[in-house]
C-alpha positions as CSV (number, residue, x, y, z in Angstrom):
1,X,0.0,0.0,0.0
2,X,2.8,2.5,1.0
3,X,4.8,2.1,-2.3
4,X,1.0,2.8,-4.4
5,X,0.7,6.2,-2.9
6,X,0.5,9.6,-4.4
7,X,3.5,11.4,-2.9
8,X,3.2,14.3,-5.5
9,X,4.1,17.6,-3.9
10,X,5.2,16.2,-1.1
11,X,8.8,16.3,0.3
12,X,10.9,13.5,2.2
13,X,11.5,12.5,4.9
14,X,7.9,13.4,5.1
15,X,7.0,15.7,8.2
16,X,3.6,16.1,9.7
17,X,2.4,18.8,8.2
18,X,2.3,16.4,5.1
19,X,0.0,13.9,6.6
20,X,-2.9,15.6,5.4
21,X,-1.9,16.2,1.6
22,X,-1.4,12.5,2.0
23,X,-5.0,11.7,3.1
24,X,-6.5,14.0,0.7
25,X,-4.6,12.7,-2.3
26,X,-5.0,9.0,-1.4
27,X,-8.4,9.3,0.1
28,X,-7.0,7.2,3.4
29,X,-6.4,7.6,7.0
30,X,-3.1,7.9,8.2
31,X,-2.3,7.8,12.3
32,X,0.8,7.9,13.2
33,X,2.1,7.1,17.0
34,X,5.6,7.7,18.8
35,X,7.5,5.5,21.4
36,X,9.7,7.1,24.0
37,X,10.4,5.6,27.6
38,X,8.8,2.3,27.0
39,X,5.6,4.0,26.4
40,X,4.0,4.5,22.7
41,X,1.9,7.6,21.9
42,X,-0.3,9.2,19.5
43,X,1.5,12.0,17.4
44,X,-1.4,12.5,14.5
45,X,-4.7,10.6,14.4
46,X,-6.2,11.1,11.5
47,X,-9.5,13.3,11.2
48,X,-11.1,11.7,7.8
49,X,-13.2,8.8,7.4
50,X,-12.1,6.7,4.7
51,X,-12.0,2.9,4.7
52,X,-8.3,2.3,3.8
53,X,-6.3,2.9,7.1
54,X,-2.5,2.9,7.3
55,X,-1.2,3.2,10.9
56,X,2.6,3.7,11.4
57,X,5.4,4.0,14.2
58,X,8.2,6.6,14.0
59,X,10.9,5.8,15.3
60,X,13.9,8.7,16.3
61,X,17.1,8.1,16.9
62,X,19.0,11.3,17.5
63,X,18.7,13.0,14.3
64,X,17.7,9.9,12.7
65,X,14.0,8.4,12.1
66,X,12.2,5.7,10.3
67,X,8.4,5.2,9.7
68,X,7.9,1.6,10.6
69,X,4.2,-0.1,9.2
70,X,1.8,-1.4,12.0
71,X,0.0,-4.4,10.9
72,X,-2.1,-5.0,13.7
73,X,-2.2,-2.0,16.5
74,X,-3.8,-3.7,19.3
75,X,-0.9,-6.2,18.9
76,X,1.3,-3.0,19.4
77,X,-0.1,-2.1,22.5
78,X,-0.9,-5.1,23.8
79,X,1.6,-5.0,26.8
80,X,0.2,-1.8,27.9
81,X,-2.4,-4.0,30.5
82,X,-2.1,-7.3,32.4
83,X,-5.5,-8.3,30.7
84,X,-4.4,-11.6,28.6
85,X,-7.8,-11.8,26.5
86,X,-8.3,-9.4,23.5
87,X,-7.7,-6.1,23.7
88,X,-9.2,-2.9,21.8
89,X,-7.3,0.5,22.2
90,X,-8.4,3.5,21.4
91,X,-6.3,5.4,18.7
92,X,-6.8,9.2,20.6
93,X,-6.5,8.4,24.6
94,X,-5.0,4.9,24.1
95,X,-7.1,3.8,26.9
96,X,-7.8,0.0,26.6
97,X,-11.1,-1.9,26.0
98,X,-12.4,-5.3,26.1
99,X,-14.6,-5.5,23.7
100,X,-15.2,-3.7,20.5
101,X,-18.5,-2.7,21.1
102,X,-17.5,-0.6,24.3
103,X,-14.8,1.0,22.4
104,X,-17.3,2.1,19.4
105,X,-19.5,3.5,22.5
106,X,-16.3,5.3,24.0
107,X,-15.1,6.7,20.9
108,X,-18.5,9.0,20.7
109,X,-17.4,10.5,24.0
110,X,-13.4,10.7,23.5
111,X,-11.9,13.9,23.7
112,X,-9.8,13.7,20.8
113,X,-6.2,15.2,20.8
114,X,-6.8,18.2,18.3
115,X,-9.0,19.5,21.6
116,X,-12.4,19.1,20.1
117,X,-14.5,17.4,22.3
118,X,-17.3,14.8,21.3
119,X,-21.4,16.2,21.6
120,X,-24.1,14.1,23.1
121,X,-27.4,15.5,23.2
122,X,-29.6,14.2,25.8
123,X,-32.9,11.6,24.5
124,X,-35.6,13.5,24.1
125,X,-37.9,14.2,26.8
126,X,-35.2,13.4,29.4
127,X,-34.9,16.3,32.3
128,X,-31.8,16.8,34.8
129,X,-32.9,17.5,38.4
130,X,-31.8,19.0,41.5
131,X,-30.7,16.1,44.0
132,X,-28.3,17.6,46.4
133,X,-31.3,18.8,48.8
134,X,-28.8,18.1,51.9
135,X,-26.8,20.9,50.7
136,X,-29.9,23.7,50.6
137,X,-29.9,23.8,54.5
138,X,-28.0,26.9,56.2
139,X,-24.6,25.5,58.1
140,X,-24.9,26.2,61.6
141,X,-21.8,28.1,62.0
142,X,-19.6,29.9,60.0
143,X,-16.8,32.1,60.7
144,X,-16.5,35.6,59.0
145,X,-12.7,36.3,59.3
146,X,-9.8,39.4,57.8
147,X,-6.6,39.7,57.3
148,X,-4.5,42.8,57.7
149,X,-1.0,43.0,55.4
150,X,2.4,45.4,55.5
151,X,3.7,45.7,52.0
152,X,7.1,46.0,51.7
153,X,9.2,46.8,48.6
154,X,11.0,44.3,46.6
155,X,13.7,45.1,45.0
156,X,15.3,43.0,42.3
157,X,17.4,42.7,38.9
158,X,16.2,44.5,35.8
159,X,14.0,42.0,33.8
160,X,15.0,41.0,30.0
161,X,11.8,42.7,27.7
162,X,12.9,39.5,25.2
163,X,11.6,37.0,27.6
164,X,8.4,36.4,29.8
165,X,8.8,37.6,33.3
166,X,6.7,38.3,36.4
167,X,7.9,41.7,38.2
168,X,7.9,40.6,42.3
169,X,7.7,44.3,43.8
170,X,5.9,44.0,46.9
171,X,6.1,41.2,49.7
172,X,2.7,41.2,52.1
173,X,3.7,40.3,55.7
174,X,0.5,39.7,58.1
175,X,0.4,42.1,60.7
176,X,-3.2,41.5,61.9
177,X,-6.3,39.6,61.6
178,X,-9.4,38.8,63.2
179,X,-12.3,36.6,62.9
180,X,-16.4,36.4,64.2
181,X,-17.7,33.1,64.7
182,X,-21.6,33.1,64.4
183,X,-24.1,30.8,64.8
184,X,-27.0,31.1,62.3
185,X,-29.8,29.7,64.4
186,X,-29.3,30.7,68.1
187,X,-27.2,33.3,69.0
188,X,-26.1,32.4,71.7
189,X,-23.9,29.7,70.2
190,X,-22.4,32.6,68.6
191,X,-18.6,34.2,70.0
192,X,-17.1,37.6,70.5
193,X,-14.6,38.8,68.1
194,X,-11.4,38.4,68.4
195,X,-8.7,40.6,67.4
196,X,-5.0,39.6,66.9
197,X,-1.6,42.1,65.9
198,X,1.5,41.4,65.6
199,X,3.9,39.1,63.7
200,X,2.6,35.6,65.1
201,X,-1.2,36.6,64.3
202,X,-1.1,34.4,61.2
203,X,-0.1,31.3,63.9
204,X,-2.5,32.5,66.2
205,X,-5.2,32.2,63.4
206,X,-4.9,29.2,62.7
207,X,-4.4,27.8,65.8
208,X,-7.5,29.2,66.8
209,X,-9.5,28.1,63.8
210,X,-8.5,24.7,64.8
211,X,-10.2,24.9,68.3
212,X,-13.3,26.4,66.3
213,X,-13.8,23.4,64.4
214,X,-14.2,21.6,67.6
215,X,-16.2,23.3,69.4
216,X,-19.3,23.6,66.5
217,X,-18.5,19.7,66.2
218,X,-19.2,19.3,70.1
219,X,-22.0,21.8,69.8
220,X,-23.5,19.9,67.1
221,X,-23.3,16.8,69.1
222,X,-24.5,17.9,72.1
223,X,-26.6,20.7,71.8
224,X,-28.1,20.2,68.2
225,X,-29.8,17.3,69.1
226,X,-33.8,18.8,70.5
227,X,-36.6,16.2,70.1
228,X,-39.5,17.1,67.7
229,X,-41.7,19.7,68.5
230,X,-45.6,19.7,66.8
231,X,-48.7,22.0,67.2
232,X,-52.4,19.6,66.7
233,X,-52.7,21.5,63.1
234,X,-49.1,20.7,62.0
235,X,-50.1,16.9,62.6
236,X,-53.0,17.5,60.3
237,X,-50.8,19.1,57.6
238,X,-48.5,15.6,58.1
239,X,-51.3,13.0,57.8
240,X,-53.1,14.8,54.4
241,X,-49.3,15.8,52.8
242,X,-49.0,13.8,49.6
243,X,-46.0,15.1,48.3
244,X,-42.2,15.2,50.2
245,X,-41.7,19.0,51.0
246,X,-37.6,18.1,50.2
247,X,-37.8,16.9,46.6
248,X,-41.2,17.8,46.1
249,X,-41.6,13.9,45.1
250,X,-45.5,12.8,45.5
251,X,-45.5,9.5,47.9
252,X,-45.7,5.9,46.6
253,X,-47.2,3.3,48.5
254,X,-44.1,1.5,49.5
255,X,-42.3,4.6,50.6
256,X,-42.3,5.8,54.3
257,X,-43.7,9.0,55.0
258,X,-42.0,10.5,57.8
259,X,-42.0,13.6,60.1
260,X,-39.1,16.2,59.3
261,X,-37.6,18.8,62.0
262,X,-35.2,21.0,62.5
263,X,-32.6,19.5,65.5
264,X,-31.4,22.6,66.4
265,X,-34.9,24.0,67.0
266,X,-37.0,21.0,67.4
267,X,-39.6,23.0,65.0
268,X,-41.3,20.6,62.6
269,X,-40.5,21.1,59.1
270,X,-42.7,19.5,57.4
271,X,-43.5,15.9,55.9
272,X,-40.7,13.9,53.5
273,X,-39.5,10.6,52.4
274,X,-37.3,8.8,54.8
275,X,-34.4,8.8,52.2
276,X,-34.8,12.9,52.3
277,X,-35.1,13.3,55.7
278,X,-31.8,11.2,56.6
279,X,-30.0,13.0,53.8
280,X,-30.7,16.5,56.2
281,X,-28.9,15.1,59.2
282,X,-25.8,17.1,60.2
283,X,-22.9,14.7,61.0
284,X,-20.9,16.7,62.9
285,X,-17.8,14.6,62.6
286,X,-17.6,15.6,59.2
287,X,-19.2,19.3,59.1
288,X,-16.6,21.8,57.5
289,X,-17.0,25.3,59.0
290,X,-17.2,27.8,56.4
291,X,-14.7,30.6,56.7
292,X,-15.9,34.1,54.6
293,X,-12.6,36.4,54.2
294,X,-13.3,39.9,53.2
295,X,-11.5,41.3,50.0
296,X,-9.7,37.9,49.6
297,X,-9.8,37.8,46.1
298,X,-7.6,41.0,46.2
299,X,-6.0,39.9,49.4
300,X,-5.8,43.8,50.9
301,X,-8.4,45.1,53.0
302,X,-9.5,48.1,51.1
303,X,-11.5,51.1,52.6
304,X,-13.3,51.9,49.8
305,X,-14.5,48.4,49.6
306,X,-16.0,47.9,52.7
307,X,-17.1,52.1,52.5
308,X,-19.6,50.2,49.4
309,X,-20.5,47.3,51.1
310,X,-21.6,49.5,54.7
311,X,-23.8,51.3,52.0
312,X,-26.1,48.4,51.4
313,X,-26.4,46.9,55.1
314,X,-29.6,47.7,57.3
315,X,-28.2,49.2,60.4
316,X,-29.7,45.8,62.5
317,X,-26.3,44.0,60.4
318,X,-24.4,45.7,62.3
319,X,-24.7,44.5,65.8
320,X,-21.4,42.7,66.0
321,X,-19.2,46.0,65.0
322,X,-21.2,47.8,67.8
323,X,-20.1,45.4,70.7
324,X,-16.3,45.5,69.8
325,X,-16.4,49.4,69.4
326,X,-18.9,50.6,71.7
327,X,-17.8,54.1,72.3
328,X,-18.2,54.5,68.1
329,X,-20.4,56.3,66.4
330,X,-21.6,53.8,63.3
331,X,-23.7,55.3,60.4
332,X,-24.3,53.9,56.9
């Protein structure tokens, strides 16, 4: 097959950028693979979909290479698994198959190497739904924390404009930081703020966030845990409900209708499939308290920022800023 090709306007050794004149003029695919460190891989796969196929190895040796013919190429790369039945590789990930039915399937969601990626529309009259319903409940505690920075100057060598470069001109030592931890259901649950300065406030942060984590976890464990709590009328509401107010999911005969409620506030919820209602339980060996920093995108607390962001608060938000500076004046 090589020697019956049309090579016109093509020059040898034949490069890459040749493969497709080949193809066009010969109306074949040609898929050509590379083998370095023991390991083969794919250095063009062909695009067109002709029947004849040619499928070759280059092979470099220093300046030198050689275009070797591959009869068979899951022979080739047959060593690649322990699997001793038949294999099936696929041309573009080299990922290897069993059969060759689940490689025909796999090849319609391949990403091939050129960086186009395969498009599978979903079967008509099929809908994607909201499932994670565990994680539309508030998290009990979370910590609104801010950093404070000194920039100091950096000074370096003069950059070469002839090559990329980042310019390092400021290092930001922490100075200060402090942090509010606040309970979203009771209050009380909630701490004072706390203020660190100085060189080790960094340390002291995270120190601190550390003993955070365990107290909400004991909290949770401990406090978190109040019986449910139901008015006459809210046990009417349960017994004619015919739909879980989680999912929204209408009730089937063999599912369990059960009695949601809030275990912080023993308040009754409202009525939901068993499998909903366990999914809402708080485990508090593995609840991850969410930390808010201001301005970390931009890393520096900026006045102006926060000047914007007073604009928009009703004056009840700020209850926590009036206990730490009582003697203050606050305005919006």
């Amino acid at each position: 097959m090589v020697e019956e090709l049309n090579y016109q306007g093509v020059e040898f050794p034949v490069a890459t950028k040749h493969y497709g004149k080949i193809e066009e003029q010969n109306s074949i695919n040609i898929n050509v693979f590379g083998y370095e460190n023991e390991q083969f891989y794919p250095l063009y796969v062909s695009k067109q979909k002709n029947e004849k196929v040619l499928n070759l190895l280059l092979i470099t040796q220093g300046t030198k290479q050689h275009y070797v013919l591959v009869k068979d190429f899951n022979k080739m790369m047959y060593n690649k698994t322990k699997h001793k039945e038949r294999k099936h590789f696929c041309m573009f990930c080299l990922q290897c198959f069993s059969t060759d039915e689940i490689l025909t399937k796999h090849k319609s969601n391949c990403i091939v190497i050129n960086g186009e990626q395969a498009i599978r529309m979903p079967e008509e009259g099929s809908m994607v739904q909201f499932q994670n319903y565990h994680k539309q409940m508030p998290a009990p505690f979370v910590i609104y924390a801010d950093f404070e920075a000194i920039t100091e100057k950096v000074y370096g060598c003069q950059p070469d404009d002839s090559q990329s470069y980042t310019d390092r001109y400021q290092k930001h030592t922490g100075c200060s930081c402090g942090y509010k931890l606040v309970c979203c259901y009771d209050d009380k649950y909630s701490k004072p703020v706390k203020i660190y300065r100085g060189e080790n406030s960094i340390n002291y942060f995270m120190l601190d966030m550390l003993s955070e984590v365990e107290y909400c976890q004991k909290m949770i464990a401990t406090e978190f845990q109040k019986p449910l709590q139901m008015t006459a009328e809210e046990e009417k509401l349960f017994k004619a409900a015919e739909e879980c107010h989680i999912c929204g999911g209408k009730y089937l005969d063999t599912e369990v209708k059960v009695r949601d409620h809030c275990h912080i506030t023993g308040k009754y919820r409202g009525s939901a499939h068993q499998d909903c209602n366990l999914k809402l339980r708080i485990d508090p060996n593995k609840f991850r308290v969410p930390v808010i920093f201001h301005n970390l995108r931009g890393f520096q607390f900026m006045a102006s920022s926060l000047e914007r962001l007073a604009a928009n608060l009703p004056t009840d938000m700020f209850k926590y800023t009036g206990q730490v500076f009582q003697n203050e004046k606050l305005s919006r």
